[in-house]
Backbone as a chain_set.jsonl record, in Angstrom:
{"seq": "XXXXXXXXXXXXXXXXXXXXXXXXXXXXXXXXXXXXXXXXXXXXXXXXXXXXXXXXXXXXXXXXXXXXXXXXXXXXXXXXXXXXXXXXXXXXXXXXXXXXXXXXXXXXXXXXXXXXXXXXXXXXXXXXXXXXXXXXXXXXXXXXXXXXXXXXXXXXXXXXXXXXXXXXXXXXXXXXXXXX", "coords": {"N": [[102.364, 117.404, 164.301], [105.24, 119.843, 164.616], [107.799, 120.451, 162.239], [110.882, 122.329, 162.837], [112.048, 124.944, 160.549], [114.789, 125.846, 158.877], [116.208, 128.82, 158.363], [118.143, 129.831, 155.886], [120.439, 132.729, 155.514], [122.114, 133.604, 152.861], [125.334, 134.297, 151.124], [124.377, 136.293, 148.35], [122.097, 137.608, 149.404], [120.015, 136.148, 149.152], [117.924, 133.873, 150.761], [117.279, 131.043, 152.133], [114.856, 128.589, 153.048], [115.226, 125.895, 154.847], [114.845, 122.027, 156.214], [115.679, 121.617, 159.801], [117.213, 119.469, 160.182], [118.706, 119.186, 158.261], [121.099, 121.2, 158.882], [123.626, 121.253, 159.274], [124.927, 120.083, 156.733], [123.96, 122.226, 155.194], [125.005, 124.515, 155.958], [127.943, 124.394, 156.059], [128.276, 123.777, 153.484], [127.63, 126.638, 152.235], [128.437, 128.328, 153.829], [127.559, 129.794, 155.886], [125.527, 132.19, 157.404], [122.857, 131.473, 159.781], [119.529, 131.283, 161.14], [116.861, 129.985, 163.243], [113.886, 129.865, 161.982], [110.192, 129.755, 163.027], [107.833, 127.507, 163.347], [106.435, 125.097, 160.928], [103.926, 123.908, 159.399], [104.2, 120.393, 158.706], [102.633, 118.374, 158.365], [99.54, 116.511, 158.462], [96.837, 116.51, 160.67], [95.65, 114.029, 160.827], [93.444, 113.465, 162.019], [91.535, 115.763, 161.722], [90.905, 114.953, 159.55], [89.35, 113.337, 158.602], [87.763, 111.07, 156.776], [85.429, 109.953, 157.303], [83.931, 111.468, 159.485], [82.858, 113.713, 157.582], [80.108, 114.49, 156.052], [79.495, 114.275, 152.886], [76.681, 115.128, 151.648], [75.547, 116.547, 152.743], [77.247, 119.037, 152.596], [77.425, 119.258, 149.511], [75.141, 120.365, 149.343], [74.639, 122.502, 151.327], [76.704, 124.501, 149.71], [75.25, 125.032, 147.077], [75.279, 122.513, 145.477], [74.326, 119.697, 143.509], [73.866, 116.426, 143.902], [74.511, 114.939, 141.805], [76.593, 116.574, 140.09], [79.725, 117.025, 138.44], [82.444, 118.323, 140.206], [84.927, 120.19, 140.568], [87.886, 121.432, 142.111], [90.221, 123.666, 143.748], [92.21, 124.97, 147.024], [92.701, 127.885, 147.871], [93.712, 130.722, 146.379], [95.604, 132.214, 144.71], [98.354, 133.956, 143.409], [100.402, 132.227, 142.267], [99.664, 129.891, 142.375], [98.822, 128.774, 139.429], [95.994, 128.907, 138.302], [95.292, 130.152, 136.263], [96.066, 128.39, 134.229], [94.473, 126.537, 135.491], [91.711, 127.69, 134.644], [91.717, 127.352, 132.152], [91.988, 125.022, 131.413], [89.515, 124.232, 132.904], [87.414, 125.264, 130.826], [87.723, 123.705, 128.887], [86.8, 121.752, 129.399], [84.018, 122.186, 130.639], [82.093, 122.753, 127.798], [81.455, 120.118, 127.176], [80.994, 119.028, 129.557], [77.973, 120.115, 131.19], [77.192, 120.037, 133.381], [79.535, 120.828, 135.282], [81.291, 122.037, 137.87], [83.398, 124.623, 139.157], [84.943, 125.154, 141.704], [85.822, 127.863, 143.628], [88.042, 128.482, 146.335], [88.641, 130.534, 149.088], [90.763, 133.411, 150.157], [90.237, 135.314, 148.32], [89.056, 137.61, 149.172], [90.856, 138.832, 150.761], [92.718, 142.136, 150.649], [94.745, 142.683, 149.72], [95.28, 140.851, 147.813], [93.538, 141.248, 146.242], [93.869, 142.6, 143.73], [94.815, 140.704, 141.856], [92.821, 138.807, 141.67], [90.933, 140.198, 140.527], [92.044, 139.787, 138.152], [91.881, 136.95, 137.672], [88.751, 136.96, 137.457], [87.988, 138.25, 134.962], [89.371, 136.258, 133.601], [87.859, 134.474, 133.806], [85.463, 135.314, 132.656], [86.066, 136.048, 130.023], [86.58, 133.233, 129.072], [83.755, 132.229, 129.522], [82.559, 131.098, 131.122], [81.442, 131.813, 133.334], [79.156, 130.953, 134.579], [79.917, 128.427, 135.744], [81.285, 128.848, 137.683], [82.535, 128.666, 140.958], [82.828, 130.977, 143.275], [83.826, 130.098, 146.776], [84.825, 131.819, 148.918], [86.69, 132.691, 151.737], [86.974, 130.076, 153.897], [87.429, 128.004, 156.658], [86.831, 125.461, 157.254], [87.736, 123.384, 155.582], [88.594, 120.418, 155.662], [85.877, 119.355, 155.314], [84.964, 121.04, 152.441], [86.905, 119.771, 150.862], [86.029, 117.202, 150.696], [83.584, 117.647, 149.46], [84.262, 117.783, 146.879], [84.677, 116.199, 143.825], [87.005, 116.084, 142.013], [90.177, 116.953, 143.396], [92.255, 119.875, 142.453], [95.508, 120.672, 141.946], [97.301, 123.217, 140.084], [99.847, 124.412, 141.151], [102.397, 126.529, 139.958], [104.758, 126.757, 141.664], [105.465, 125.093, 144.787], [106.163, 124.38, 147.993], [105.726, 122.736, 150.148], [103.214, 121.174, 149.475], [100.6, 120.679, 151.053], [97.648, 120.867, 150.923], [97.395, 118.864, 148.503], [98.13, 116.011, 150.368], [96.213, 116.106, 152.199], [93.303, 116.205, 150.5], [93.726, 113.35, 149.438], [93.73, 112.511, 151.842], [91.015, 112.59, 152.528], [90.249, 110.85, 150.163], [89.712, 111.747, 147.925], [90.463, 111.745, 144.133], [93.418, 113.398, 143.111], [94.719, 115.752, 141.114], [98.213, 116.988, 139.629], [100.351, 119.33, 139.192], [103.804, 119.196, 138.426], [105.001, 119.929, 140.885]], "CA": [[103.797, 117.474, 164.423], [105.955, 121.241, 163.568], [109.001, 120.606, 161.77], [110.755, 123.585, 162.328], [112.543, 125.422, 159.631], [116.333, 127.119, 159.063], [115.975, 130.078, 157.501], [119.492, 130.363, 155.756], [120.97, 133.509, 154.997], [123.136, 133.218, 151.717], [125.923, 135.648, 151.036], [123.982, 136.918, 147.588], [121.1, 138.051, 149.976], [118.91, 135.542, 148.886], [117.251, 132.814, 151.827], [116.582, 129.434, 151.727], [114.249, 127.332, 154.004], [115.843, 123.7, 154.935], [114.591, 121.603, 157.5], [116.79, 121.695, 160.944], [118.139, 117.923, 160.14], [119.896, 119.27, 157.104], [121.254, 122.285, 159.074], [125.281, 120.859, 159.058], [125.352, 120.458, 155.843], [123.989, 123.643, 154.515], [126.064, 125.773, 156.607], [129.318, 123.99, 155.699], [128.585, 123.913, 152.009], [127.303, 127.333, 151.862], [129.418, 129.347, 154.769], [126.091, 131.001, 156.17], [124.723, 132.662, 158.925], [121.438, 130.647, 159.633], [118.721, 131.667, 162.412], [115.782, 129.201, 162.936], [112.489, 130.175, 162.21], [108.652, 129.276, 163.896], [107.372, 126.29, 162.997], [105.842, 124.873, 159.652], [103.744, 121.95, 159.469], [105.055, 119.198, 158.185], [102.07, 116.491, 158.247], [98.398, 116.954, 158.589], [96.08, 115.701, 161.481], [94.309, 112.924, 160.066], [91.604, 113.603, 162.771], [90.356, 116.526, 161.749], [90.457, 115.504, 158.113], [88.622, 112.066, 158.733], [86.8, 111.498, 156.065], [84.222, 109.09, 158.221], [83.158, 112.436, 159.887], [82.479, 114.66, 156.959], [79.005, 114.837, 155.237], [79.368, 115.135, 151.474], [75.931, 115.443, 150.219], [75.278, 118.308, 153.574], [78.668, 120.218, 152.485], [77.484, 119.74, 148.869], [73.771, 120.984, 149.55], [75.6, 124.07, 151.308], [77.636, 125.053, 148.68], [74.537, 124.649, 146.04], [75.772, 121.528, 144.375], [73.738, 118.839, 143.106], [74.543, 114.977, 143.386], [75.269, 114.32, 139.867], [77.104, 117.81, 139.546], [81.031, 117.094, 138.666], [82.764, 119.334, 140.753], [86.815, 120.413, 140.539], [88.241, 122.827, 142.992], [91.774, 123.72, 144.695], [92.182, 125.659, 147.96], [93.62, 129.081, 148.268], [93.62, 131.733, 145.174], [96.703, 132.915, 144.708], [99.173, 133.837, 141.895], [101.695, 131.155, 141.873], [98.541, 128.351, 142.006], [98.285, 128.444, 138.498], [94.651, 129.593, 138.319], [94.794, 130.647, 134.725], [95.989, 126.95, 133.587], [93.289, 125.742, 135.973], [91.007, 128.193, 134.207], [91.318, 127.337, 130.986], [92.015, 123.511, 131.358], [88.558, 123.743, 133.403], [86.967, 125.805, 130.03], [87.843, 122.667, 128.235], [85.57, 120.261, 130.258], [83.005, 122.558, 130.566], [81.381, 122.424, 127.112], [81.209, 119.014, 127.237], [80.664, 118.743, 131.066], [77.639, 121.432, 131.31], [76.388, 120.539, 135.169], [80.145, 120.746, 135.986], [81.357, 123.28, 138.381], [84.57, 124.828, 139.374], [84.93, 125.609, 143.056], [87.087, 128.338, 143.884], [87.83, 128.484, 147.591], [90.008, 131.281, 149.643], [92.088, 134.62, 149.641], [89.321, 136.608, 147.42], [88.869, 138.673, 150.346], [92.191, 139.987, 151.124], [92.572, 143.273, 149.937], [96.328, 142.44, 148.773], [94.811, 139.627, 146.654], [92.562, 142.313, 144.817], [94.432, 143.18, 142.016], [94.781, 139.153, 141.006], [91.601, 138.222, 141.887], [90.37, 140.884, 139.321], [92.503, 138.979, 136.579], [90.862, 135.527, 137.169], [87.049, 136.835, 137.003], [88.425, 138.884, 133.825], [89.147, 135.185, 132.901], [86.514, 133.61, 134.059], [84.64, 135.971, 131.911], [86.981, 135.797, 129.025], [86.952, 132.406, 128.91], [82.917, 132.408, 129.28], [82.548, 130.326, 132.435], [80.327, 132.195, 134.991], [77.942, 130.311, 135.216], [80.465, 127.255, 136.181], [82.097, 129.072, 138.518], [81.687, 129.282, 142.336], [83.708, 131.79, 144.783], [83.715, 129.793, 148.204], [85.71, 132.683, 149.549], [87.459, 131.859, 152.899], [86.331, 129.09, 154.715], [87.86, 127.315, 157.259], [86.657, 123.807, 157.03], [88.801, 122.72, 154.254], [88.068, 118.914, 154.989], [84.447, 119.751, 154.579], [85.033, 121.435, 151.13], [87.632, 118.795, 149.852], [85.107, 116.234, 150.558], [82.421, 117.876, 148.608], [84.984, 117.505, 145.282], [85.581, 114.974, 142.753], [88.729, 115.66, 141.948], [91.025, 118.131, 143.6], [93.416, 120.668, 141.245], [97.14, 121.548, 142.141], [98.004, 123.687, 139.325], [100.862, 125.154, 141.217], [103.327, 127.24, 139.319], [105.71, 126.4, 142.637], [104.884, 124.786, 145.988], [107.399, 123.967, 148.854], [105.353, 121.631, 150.428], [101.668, 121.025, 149.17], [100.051, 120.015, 151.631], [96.08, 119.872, 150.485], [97.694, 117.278, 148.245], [97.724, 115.135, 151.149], [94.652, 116.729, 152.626], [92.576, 115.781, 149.701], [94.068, 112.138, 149.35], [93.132, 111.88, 153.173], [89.621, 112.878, 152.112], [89.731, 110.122, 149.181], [89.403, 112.555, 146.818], [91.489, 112.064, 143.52], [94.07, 114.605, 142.853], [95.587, 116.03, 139.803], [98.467, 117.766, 140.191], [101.125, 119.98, 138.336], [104.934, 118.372, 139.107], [105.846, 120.591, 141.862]], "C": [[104.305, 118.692, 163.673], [107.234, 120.124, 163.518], [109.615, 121.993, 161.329], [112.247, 124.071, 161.282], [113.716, 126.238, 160.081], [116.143, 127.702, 158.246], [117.647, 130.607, 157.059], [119.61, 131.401, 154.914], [122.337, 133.513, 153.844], [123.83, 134.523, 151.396], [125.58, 136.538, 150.072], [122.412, 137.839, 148.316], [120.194, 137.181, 149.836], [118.989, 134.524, 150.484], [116.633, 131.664, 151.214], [116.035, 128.785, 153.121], [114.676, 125.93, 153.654], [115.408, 123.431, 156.223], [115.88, 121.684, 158.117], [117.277, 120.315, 160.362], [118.674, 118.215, 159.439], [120.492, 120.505, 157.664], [122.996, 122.49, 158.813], [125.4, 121.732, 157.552], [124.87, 121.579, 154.805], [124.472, 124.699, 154.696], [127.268, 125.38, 156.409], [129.619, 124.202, 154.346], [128.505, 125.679, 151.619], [127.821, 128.686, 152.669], [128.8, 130.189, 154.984], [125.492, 131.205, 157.007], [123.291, 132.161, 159.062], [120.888, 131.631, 160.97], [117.458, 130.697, 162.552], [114.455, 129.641, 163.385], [111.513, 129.78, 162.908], [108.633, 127.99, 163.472], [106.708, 126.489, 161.721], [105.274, 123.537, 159.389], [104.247, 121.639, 158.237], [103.847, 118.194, 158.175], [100.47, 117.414, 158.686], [97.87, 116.007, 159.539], [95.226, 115.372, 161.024], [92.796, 112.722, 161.149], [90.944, 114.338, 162.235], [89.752, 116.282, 160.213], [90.079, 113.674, 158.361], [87.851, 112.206, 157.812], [85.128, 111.11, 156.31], [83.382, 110.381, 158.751], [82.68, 113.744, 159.059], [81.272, 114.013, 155.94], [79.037, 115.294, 154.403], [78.202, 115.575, 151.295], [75.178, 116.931, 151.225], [75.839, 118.781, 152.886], [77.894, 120.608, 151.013], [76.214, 120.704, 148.557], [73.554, 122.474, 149.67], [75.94, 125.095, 150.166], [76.209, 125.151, 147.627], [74.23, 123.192, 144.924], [75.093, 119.989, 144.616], [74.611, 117.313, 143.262], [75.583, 114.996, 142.49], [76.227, 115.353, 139.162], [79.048, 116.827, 139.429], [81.822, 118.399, 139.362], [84.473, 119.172, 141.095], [87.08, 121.569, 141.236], [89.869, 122.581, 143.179], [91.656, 124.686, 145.847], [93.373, 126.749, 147.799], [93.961, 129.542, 146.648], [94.62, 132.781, 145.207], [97.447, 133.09, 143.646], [99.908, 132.495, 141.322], [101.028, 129.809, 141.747], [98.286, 127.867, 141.307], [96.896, 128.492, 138.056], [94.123, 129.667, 136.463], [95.417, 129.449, 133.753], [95.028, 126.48, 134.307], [92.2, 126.303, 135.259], [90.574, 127.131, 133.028], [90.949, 125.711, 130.664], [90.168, 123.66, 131.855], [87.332, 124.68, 131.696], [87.029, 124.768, 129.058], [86.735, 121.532, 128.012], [84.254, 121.033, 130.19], [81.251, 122.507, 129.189], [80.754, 121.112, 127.141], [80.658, 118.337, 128.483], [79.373, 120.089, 131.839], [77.309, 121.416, 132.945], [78.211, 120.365, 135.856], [80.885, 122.086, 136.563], [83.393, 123.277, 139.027], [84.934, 125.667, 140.639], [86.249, 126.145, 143.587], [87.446, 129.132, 145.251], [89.6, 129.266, 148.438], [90.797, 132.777, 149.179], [91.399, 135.696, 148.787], [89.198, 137.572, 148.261], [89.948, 139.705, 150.872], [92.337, 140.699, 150.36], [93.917, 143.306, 148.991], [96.499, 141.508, 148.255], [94.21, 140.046, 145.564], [92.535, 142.015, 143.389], [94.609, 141.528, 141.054], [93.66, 138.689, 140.658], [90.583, 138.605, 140.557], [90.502, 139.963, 137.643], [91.799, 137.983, 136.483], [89.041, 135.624, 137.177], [87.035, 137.923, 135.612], [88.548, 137.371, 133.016], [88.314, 134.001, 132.714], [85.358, 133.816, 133.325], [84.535, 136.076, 130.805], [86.607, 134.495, 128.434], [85.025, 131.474, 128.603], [82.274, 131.216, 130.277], [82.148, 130.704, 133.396], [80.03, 131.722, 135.38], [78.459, 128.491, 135.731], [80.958, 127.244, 136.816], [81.764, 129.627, 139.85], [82.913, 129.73, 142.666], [83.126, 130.853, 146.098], [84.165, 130.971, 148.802], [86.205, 132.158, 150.819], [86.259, 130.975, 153.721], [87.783, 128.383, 155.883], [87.873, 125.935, 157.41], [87.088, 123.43, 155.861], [88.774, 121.007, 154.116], [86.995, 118.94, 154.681], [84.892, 119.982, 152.615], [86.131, 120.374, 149.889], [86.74, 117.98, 149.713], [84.16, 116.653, 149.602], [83.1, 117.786, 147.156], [84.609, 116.295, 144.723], [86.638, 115.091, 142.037], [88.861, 117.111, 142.471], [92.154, 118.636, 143.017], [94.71, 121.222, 141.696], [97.572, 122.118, 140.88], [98.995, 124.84, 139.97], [101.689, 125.39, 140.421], [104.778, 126.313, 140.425], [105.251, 126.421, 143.779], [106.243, 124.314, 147.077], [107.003, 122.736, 149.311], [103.752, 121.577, 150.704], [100.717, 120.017, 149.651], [98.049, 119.911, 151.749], [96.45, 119.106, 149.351], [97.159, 116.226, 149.118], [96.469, 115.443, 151.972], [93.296, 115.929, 151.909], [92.572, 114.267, 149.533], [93.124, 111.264, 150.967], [91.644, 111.875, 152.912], [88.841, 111.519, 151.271], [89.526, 110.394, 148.133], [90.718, 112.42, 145.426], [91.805, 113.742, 143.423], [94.966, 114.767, 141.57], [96.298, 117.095, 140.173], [99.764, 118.173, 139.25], [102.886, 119.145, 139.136], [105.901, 119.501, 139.978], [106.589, 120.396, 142.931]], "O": [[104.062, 118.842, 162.476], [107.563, 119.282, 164.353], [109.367, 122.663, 160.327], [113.329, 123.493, 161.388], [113.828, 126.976, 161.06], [115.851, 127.172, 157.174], [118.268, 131.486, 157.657], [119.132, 131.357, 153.78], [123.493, 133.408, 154.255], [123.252, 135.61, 151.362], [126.056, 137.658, 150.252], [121.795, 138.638, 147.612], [119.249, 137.442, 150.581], [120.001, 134.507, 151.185], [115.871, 131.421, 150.278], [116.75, 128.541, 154.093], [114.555, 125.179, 152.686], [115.478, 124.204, 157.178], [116.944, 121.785, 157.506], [118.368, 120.668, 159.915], [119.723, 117.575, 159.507], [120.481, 121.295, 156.72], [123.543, 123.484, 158.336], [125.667, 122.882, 157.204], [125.412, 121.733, 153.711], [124.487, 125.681, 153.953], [127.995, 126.34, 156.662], [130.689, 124.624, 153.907], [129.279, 126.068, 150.745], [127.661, 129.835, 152.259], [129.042, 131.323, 154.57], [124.784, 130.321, 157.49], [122.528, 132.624, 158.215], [121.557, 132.443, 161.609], [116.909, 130.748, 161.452], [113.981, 129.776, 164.513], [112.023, 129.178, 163.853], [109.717, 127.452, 163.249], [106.395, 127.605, 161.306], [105.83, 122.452, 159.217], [104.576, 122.233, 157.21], [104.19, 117.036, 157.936], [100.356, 118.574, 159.082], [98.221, 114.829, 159.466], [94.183, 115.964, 160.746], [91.708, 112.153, 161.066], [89.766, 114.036, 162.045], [88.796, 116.84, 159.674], [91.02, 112.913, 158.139], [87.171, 113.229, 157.728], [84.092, 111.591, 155.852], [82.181, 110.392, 158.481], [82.194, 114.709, 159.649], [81.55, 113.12, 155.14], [78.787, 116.498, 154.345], [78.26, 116.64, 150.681], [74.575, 117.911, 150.787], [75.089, 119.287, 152.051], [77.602, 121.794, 150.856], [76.236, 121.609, 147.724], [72.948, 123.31, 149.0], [75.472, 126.203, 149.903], [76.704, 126.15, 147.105], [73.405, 122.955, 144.042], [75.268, 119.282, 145.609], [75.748, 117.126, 142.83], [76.811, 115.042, 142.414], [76.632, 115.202, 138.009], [79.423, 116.099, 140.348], [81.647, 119.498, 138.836], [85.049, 118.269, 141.703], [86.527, 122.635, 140.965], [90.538, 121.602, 142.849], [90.733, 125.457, 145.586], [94.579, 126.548, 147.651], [94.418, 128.739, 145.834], [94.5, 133.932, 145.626], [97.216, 132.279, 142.749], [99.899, 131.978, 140.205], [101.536, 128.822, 141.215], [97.692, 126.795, 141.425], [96.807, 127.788, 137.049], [93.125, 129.379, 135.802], [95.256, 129.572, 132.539], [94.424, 125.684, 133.588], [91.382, 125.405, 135.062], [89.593, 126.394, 132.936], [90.036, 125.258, 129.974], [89.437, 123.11, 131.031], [86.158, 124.369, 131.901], [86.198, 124.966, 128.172], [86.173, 120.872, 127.138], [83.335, 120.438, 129.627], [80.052, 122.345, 129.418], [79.526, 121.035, 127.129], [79.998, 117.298, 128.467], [79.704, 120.829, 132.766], [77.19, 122.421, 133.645], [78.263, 119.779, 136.937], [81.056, 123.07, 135.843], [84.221, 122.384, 139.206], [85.208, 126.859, 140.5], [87.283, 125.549, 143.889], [87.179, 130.332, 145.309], [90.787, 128.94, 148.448], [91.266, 133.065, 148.078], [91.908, 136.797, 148.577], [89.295, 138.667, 147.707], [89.9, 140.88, 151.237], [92.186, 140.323, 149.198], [94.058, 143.807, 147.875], [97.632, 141.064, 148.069], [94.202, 139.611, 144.412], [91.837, 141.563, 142.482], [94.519, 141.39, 139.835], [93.415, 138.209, 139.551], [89.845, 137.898, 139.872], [89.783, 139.668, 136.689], [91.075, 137.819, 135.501], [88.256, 134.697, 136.977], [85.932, 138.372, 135.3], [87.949, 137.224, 131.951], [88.153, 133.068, 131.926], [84.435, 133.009, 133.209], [83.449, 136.196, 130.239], [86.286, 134.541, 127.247], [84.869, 130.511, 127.852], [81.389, 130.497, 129.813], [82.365, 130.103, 134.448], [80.237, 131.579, 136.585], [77.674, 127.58, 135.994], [81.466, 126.183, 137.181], [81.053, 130.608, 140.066], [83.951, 129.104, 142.45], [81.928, 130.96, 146.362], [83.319, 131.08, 149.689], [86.075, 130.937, 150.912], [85.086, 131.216, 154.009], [88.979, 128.451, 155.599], [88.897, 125.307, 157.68], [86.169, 123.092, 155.115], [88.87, 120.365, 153.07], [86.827, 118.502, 153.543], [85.045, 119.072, 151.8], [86.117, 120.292, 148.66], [86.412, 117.812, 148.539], [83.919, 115.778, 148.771], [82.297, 117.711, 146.226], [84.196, 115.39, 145.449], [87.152, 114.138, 141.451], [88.153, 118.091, 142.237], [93.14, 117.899, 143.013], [94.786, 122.449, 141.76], [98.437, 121.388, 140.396], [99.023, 125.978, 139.5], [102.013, 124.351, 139.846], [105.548, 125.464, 139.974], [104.643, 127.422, 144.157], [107.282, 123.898, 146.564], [107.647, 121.719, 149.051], [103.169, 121.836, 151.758], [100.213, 119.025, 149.124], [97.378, 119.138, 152.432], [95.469, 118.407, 149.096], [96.114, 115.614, 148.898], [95.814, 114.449, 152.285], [92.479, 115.244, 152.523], [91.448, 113.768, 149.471], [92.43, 110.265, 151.162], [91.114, 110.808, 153.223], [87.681, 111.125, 151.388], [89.177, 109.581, 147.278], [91.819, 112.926, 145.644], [91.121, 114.759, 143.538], [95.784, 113.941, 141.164], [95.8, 118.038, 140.787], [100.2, 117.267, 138.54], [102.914, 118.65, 140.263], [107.079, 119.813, 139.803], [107.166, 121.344, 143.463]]}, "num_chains": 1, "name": "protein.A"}
């Protein structure tokens, strides 16, 4: 299912995304030229993220990862993900957790991710966590790779609507997650 999005134009220049059902009253309160954008999901297809059809101990075999390994990830490596509270929080567990790993999946590849990407293996390095830390880099099977977790990490900074939250949940997978 898209739920698609109003893209309102506000007279300070700034834009706000509101779903179409609130479209009244944001153009009445706010006296603003709207236009409505593409689509944006709104809900995830619980087919493809079945968790009946995904093979943890293949996915985790794949990846390198042992049974008994604890393993914490989040999808997509980006600034605003919080990365460098997931870092350090995961630098925490580590002493104490030595076969546990920190699966970091997505966006390393884009060239206009670079310059970030640099910072978190600067902290990854910093922080003295190599050897706990995997690059997935892009993947596409994202129920695959949630499944292979034990817990999944939202340390978003700011999310609109965080949807491997529910991704991961569909999976079974606990989730810890920042109050975004």
């Amino acid at each position: 299912m898209l739920a698609e999005l109003l893209v309102v134009a506000l007279g300070d220049g700034g834009l706000v995304l509101i779903p179409v059902r609130e479209e009244r009253i944001v153009l009445v309160e706010h006296q603003a030229e709207a236009f409505v954008g593409g689509g944006h999901p709104a809900g995830t297809d619980t087919r493809r993220f079945d968790p009946a059809r995904v093979d943890r101990r293949a996915v985790r075999c794949e990846l390198g990862l042992g049974a008994g390994q604890l393993v914490v990830g989040q999808v997509s490596v980006r600034e605003w993900k919080g990365w460098r509270e997931l870092l350090q929080a995961f630098a925490l567990i580590a002493p104490q957790r030595p076969e546990a790993r920190l699966l970091l999946v997505g966006c390393n590849t884009h060239p206009y991710n670079r310059p970030y990407i640099d910072k978190v293996e600067r902290e990854v390095a910093r922080l003295g966590v190599q050897g706990h830390v995997i690059w997935a880099g892009e993947r596409p099977d994202v129920p695959e790779i949630l499944k292979a977790l034990d817990v999944f990490v939202l340390a978003s900074l700011v999310e609109m609507h965080p949807l491997s939250v529910l991704e991961a949940m569909i999976q079974r997978v606990p989730v810890v997650a920042t109050a975004v």
